[in-house]
VOVODO-98089 format. One record per atom (N, C-alpha, C, O): residue in one letter; x, y, z. Coordinates in steps of 0.2 Angstrom, whole numbers, padded with zeros to 4 digits, always signed. Example, Ala and Ser with C-alpha at 12.3 -4.5 7.8 and 13.67 -1.06 7.14 Angstrom:
A+0066-0028+0039
A+0062-0022+0039
A+0066-0016+0039
A+0071-0017+0042
S+0064-0011+0035
S+0068-0005+0036
S+0064+0000+0039
S+0067+0006+0040
***
This chain:
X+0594+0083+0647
X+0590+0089+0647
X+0594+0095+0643
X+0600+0096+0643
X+0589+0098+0639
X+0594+0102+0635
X+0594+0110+0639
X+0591+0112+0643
X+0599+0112+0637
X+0603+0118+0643
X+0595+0124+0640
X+0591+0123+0635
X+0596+0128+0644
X+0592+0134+0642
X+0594+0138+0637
X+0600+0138+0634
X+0590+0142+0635
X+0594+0147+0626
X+0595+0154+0634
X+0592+0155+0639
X+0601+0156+0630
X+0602+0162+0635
X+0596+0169+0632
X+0594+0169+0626
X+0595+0174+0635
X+0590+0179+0629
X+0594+0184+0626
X+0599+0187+0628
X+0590+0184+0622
X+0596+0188+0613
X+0597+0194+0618
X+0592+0198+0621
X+0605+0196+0618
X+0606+0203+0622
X+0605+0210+0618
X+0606+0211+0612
X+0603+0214+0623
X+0600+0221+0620
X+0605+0225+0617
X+0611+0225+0620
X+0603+0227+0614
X+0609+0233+0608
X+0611+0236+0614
X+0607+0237+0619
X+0617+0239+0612
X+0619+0244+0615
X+0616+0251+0616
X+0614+0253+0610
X+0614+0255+0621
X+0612+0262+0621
X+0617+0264+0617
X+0623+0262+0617
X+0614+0271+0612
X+0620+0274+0609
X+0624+0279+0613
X+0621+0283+0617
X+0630+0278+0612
X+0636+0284+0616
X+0637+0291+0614
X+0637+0294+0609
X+0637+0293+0620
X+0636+0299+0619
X+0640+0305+0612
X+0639+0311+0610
X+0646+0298+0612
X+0648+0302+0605
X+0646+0303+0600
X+0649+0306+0595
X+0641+0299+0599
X+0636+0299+0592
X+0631+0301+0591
X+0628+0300+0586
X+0628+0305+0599
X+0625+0312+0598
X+0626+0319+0596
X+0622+0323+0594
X+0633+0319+0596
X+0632+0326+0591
X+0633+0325+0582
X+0632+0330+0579
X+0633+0320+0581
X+0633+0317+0574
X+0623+0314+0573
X+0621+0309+0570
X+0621+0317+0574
X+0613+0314+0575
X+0612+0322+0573
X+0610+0324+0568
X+0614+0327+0579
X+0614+0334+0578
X+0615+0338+0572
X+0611+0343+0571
X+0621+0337+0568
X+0623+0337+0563
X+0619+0336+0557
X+0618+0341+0554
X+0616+0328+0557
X+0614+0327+0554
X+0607+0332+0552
X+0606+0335+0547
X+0603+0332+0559
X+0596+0336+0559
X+0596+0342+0555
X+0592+0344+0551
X+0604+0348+0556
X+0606+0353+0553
X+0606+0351+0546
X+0604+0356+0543
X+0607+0347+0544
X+0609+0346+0539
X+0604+0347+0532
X+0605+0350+0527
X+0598+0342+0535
X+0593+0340+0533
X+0588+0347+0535
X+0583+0348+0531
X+0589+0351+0539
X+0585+0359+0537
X+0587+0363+0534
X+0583+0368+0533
X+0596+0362+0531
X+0596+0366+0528
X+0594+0364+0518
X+0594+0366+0512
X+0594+0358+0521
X+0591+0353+0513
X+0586+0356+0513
X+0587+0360+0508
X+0582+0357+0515
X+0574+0356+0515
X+0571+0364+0515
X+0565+0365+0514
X+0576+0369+0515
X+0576+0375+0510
X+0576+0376+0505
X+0571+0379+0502
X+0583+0372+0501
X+0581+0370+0493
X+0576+0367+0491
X+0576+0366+0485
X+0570+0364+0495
X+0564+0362+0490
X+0558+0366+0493
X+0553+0364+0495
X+0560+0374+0492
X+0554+0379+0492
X+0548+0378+0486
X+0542+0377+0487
X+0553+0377+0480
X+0547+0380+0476
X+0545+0374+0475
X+0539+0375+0473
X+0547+0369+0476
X+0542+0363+0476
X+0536+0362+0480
X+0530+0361+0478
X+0539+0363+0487
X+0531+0366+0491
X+0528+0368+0490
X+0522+0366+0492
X+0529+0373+0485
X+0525+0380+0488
X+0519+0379+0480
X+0513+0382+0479
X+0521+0374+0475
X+0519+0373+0470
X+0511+0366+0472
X+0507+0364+0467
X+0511+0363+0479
X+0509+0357+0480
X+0500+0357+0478
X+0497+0353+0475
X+0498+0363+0479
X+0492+0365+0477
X+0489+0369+0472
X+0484+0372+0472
X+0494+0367+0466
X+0491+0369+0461
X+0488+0364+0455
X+0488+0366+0449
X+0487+0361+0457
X+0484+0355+0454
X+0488+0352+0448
X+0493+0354+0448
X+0486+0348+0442
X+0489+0345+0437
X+0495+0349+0434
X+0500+0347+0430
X+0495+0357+0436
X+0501+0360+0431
X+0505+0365+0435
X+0507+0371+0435
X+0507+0359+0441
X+0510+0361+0449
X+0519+0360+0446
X+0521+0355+0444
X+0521+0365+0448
X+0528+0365+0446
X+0532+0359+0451
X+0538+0358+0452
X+0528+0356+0453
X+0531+0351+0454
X+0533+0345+0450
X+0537+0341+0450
X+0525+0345+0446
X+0525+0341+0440
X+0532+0342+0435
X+0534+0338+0432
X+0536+0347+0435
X+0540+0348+0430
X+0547+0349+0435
X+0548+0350+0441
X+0552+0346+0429
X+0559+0349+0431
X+0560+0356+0433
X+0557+0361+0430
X+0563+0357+0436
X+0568+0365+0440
X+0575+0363+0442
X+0576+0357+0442
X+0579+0368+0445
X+0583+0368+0448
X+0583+0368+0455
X+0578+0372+0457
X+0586+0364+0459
X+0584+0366+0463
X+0585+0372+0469
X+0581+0372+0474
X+0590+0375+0467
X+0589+0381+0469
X+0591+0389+0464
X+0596+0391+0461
X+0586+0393+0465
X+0589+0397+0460
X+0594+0404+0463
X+0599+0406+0460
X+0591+0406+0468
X+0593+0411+0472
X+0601+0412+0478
X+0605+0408+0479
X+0602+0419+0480
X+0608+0419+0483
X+0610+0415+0490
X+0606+0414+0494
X+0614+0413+0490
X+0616+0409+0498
X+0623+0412+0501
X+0628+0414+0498
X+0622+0412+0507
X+0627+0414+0511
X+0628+0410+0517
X+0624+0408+0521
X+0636+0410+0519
X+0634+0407+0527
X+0638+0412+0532
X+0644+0413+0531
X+0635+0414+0537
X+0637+0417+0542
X+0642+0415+0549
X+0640+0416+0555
X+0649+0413+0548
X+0649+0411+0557
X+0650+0416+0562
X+0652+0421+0563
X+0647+0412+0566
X+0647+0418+0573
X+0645+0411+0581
X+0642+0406+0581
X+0650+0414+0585
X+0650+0411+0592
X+0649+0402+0591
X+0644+0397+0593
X+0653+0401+0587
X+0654+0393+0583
X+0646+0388+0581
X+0644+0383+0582
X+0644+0394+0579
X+0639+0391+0575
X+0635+0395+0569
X+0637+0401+0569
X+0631+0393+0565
X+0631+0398+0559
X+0626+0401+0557
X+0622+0399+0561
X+0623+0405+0554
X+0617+0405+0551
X+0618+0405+0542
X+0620+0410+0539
X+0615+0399+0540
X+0614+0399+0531
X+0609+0402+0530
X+0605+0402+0534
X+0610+0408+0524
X+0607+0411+0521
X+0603+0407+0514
X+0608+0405+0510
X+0599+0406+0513
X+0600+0401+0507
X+0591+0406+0503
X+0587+0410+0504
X+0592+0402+0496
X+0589+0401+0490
X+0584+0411+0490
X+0578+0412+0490
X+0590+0418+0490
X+0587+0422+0493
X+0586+0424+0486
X+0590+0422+0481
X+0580+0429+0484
X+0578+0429+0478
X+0576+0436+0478
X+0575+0439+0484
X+0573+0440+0470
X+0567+0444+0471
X+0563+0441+0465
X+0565+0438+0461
X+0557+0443+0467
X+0551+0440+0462
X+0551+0445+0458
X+0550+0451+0461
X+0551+0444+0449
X+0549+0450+0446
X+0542+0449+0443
X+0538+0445+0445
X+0541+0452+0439
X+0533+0454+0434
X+0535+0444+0433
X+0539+0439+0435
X+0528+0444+0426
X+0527+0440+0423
X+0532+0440+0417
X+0534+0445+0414
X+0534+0434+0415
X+0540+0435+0408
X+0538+0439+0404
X+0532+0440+0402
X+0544+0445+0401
X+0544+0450+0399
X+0540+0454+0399
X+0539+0457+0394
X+0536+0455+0406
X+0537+0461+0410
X+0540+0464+0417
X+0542+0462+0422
X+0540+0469+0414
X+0546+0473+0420
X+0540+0478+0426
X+0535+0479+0425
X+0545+0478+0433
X+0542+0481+0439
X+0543+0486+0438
X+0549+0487+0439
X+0541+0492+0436
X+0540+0500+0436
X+0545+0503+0443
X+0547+0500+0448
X+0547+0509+0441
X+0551+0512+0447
X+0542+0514+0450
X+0537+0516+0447
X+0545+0513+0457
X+0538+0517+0461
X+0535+0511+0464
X+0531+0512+0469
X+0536+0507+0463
X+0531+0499+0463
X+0535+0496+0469
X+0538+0499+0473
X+0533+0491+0468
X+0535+0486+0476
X+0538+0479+0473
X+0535+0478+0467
X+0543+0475+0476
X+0543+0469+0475
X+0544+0462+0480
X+0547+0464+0485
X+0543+0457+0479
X+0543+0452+0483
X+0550+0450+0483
X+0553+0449+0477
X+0553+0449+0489
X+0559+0446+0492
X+0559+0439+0497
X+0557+0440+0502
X+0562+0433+0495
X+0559+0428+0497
X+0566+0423+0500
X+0571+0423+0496
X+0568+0421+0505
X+0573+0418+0508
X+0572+0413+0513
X+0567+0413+0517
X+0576+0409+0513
X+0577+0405+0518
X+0584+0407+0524
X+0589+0410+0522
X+0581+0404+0532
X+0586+0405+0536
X+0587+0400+0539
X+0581+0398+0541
X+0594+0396+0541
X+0595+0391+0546
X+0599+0394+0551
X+0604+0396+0549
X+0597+0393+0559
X+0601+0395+0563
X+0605+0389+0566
X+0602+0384+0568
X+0613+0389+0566
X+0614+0383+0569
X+0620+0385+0577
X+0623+0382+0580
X+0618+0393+0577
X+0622+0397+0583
X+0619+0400+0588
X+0614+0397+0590
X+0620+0405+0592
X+0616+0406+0595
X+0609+0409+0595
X+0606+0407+0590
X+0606+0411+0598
X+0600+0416+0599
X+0602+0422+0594
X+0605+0426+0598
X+0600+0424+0588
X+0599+0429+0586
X+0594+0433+0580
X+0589+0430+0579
X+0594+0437+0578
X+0588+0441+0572
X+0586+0443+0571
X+0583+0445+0575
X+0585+0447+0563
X+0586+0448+0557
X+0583+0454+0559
X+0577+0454+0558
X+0585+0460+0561
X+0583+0465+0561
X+0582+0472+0556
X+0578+0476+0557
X+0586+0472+0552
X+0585+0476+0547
X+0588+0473+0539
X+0594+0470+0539
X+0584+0473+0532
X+0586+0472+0527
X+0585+0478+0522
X+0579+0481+0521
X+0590+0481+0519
X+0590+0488+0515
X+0594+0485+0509
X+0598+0480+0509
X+0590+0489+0501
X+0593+0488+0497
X+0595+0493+0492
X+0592+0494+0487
X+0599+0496+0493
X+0603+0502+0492
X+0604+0504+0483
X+0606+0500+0478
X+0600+0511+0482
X+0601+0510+0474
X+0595+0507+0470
X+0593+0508+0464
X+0590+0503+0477
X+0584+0499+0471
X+0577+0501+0474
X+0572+0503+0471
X+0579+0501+0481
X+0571+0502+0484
X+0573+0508+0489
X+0579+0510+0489
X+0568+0510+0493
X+0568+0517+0497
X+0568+0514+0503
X+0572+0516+0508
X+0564+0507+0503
X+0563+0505+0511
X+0562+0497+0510
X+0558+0496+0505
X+0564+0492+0515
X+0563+0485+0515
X+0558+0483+0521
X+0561+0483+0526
X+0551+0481+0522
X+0548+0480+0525
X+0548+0472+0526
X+0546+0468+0522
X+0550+0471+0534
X+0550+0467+0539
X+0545+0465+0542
X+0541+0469+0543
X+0542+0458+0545
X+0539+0458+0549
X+0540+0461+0555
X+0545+0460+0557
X+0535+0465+0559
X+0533+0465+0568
X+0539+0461+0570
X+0539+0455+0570
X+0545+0466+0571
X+0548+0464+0578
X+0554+0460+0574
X+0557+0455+0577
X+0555+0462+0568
X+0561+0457+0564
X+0561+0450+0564
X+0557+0448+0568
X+0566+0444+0561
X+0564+0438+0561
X+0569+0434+0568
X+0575+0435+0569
X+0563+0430+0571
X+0569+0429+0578
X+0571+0422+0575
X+0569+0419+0570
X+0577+0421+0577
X+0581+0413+0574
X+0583+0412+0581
X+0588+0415+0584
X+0580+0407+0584
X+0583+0404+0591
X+0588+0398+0588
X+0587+0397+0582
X+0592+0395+0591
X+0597+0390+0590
X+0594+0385+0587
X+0588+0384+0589
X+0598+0381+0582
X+0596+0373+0579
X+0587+0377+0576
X+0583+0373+0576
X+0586+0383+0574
X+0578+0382+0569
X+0579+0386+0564
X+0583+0391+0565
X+0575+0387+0559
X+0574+0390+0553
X+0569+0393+0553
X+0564+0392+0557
X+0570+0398+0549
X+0564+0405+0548
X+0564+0405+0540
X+0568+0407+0537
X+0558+0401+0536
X+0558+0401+0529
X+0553+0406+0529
X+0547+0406+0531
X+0555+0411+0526
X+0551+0416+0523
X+0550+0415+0513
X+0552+0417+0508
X+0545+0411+0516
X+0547+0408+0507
X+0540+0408+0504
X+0539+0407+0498
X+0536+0411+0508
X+0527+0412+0504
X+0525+0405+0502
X+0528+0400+0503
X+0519+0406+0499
X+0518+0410+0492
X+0518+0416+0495
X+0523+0419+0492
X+0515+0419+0499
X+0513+0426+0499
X+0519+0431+0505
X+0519+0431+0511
X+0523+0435+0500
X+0528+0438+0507
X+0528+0440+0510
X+0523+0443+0511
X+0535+0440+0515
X+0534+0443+0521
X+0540+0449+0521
X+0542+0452+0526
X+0543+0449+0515
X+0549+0453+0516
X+0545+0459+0507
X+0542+0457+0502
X+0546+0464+0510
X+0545+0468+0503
X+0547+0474+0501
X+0546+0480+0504
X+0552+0473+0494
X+0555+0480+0492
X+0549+0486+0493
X+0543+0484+0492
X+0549+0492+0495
X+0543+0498+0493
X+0547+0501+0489
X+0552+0499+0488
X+0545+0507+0486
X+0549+0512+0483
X+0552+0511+0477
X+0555+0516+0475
X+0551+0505+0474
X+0557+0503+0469
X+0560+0509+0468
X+0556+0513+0466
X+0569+0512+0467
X+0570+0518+0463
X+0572+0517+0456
X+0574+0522+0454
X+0572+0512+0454
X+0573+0509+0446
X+0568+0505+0444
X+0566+0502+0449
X+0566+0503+0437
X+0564+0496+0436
X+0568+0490+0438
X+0574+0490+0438
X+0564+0484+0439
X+0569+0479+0438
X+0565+0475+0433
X+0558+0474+0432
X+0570+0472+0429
X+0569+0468+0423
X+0573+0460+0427
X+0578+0459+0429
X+0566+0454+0426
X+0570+0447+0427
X+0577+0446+0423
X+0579+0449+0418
X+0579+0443+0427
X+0588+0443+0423
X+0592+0446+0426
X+0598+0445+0427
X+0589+0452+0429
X+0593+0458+0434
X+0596+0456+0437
X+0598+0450+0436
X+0602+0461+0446
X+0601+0457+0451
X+0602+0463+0453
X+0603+0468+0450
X+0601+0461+0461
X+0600+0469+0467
X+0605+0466+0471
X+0607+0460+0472
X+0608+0472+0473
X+0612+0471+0481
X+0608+0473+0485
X+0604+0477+0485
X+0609+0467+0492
X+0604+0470+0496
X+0609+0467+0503
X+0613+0462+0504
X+0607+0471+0508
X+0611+0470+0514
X+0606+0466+0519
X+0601+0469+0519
X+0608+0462+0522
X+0603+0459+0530
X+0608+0462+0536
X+0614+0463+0535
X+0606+0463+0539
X+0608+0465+0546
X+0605+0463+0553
X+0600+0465+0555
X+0609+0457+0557
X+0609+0453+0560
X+0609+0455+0567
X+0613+0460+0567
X+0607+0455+0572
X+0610+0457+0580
X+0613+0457+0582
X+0616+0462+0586
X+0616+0450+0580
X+0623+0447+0585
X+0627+0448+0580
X+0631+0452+0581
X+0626+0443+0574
X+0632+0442+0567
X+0632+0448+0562
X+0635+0448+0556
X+0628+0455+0564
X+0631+0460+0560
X+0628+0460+0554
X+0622+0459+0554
X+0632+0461+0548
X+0629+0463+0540
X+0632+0460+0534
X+0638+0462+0532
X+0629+0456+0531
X+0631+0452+0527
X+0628+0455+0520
X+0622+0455+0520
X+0630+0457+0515
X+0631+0458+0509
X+0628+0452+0502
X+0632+0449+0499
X+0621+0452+0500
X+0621+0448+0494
X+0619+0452+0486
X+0617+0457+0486
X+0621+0448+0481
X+0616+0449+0477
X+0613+0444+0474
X+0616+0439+0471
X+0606+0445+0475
X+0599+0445+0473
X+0597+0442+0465
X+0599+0446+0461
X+0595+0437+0462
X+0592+0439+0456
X+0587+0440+0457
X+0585+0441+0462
X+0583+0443+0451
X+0577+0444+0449
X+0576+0439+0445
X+0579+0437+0440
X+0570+0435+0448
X+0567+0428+0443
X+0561+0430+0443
X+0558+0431+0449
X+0558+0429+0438
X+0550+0430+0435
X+0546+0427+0436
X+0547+0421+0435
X+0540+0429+0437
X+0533+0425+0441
X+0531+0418+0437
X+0526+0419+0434
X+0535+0412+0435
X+0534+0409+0428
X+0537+0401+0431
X+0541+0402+0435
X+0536+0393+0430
X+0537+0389+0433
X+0537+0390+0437
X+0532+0392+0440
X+0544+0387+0442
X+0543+0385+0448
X+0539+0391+0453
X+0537+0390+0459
X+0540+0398+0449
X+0539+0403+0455
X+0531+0406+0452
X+0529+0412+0452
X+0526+0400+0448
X+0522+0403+0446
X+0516+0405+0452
X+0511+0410+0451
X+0517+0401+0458
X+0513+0405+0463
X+0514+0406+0467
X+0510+0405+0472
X+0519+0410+0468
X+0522+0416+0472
X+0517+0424+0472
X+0515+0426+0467
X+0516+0425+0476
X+0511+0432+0475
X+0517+0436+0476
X+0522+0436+0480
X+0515+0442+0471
X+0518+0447+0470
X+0517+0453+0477
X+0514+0452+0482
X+0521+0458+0476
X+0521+0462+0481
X+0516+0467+0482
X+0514+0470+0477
X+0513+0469+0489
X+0505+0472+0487
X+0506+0477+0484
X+0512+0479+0484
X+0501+0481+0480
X+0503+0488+0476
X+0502+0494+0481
X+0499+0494+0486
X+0506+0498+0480
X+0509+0506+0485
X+0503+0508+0481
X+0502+0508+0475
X+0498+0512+0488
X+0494+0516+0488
X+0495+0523+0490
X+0498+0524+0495
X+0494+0527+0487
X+0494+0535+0490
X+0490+0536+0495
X+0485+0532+0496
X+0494+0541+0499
X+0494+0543+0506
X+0487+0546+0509
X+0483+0546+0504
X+0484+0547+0512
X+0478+0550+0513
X+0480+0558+0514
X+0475+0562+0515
X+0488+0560+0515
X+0489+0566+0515
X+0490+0569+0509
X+0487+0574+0508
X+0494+0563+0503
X+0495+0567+0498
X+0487+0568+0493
X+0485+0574+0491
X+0484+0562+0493
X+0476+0565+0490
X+0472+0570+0494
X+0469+0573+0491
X+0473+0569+0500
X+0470+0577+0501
X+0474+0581+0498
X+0471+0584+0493
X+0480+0583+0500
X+0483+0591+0496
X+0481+0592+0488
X+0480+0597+0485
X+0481+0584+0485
X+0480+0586+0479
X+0472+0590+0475
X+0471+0593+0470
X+0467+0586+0485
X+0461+0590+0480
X+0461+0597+0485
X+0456+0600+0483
X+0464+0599+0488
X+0465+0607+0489
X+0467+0610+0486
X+0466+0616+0486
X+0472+0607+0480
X+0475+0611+0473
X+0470+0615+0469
X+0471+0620+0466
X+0463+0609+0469
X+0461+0609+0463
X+0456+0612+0467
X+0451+0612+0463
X+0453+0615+0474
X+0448+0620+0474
X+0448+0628+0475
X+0452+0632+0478
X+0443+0630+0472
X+0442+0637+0469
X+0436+0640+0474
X+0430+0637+0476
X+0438+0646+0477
X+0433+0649+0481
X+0430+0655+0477
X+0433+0660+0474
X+0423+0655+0477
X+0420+0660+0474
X+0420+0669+0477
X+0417+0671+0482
X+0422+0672+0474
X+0421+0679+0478
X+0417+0684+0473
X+0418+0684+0466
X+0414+0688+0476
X+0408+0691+0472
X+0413+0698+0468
X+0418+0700+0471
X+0409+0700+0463
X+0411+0707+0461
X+0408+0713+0459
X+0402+0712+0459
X+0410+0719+0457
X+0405+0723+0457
X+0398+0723+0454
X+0394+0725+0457
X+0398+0719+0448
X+0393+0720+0444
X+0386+0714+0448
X+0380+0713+0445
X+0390+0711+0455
X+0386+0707+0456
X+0385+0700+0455
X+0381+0696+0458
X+0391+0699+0449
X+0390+0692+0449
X+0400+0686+0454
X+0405+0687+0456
X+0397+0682+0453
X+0401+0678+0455
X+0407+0675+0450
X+0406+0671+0444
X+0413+0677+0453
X+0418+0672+0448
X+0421+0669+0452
X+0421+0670+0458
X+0426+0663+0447
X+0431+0660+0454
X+0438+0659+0454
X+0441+0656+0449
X+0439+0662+0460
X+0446+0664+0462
X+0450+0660+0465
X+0447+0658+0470
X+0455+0657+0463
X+0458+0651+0467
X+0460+0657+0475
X+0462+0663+0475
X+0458+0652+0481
X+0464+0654+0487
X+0469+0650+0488
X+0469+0644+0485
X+0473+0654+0492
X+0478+0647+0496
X+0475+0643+0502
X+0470+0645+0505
X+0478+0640+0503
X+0475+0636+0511
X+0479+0635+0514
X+0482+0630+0513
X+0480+0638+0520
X+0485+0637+0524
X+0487+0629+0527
X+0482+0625+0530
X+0493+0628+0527
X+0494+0622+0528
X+0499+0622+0535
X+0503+0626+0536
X+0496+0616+0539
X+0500+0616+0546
X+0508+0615+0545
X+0511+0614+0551
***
């Protein structure tokens, strides 16, 4: 009688020391997958999608933060300027575009100022939250981070200092290029255009009105008044 076959033994459960190495790994792989922004971002533009073509794969500033034994990368941080060989006017707006990986604790992104280029840096509602182990791609097409004010032009080629300012990890320091709406960053939407105030266009048409006051002879001329303003 032939003996019995014993049954094929089961793999080992993995140990628990080669879960934080799995961990790693996942880190690893989000903060990859930063660098292939503009590949994304390019997936719907049909036949003449920068993805069809060579780029670099990344163009922009990187940085890595530590704090409470975990980090936050800063990666592929950019500004969008005009179209090749044009420039963003002082007064105008620009798009600013970045990736974030948290691999520490609960913290985020509370203020970003660009000293020297813009008046003010607008944030989303309530700054960007980064809970432990996830990423905040603020990568568009369409931004969510935006120069106002420019106080200079910027010309692609350029580059801006700009500071982030963090909750927990404080203020970190980068500079910025200026890369132009063109290949990989060809559908990127630029930043919205600055609208005048509904204060300043009223003043300006109080400037321009004249109240009529009569005179002796009976007829009517017209005199500017002032108008009191609150």
């Amino acid at each position: 009688m032939l003996p019995l076959s014993r049954p094929a033994a089961r793999p080992a459960a993995a140990s628990r020391s080669a879960r934080p190495g799995l961990k790693v790994l996942r880190r690893a792989c989000a903060v990859a997958a930063v660098a292939l922004i503009p590949v994304l971002a390019g997936c719907e533009a049909g036949s003449d999608a920068p993805v069809l073509h060579w780029h670099p794969p990344t163009n922009g500033a990187s940085a890595t933060i530590t704090v409470d034994g975990g980090e936050i990368a800063i990666r592929n941080a950019f500004i969008l300027g005009g179209l090749p060989n044009v420039t963003l006017p002082a007064g105008s707006s620009a798009s600013m575009f970045v990736g974030l990986v948290n691999t520490g604790p609960r913290d985020r992104l509370v203020r970003i100022s660009a000293p020297g280029t813009a008046t003010s840096v607008t944030l989303p509602t309530g700054g960007v939250l980064l809970e432990r182990d996830t990423s905040a791609l603020l990568t568009g097409p369409a931004p969510e981070l935006v120069l106002s004010g420019l106080t200079r032009s910027l010309v692609s080629g350029s580059y801006v200092r700009v500071l982030l300012t963090f909750q927990k990890a404080g203020t970190v320091t980068l500079t910025l290029p200026v890369i132009d709406r063109s290949d990989s960053y060809a559908t990127f939407s630029p930043a919205p255009t600055p609208t005048p105030s509904a204060s300043a266009t009223g003043k300006r048409r109080h400037q321009g009105q004249a109240t009529p006051t009569p005179t002796a002879s009976g007829t009517a001329t017209a005199t500017p008044t002032a108008t009191p303003t609150a």
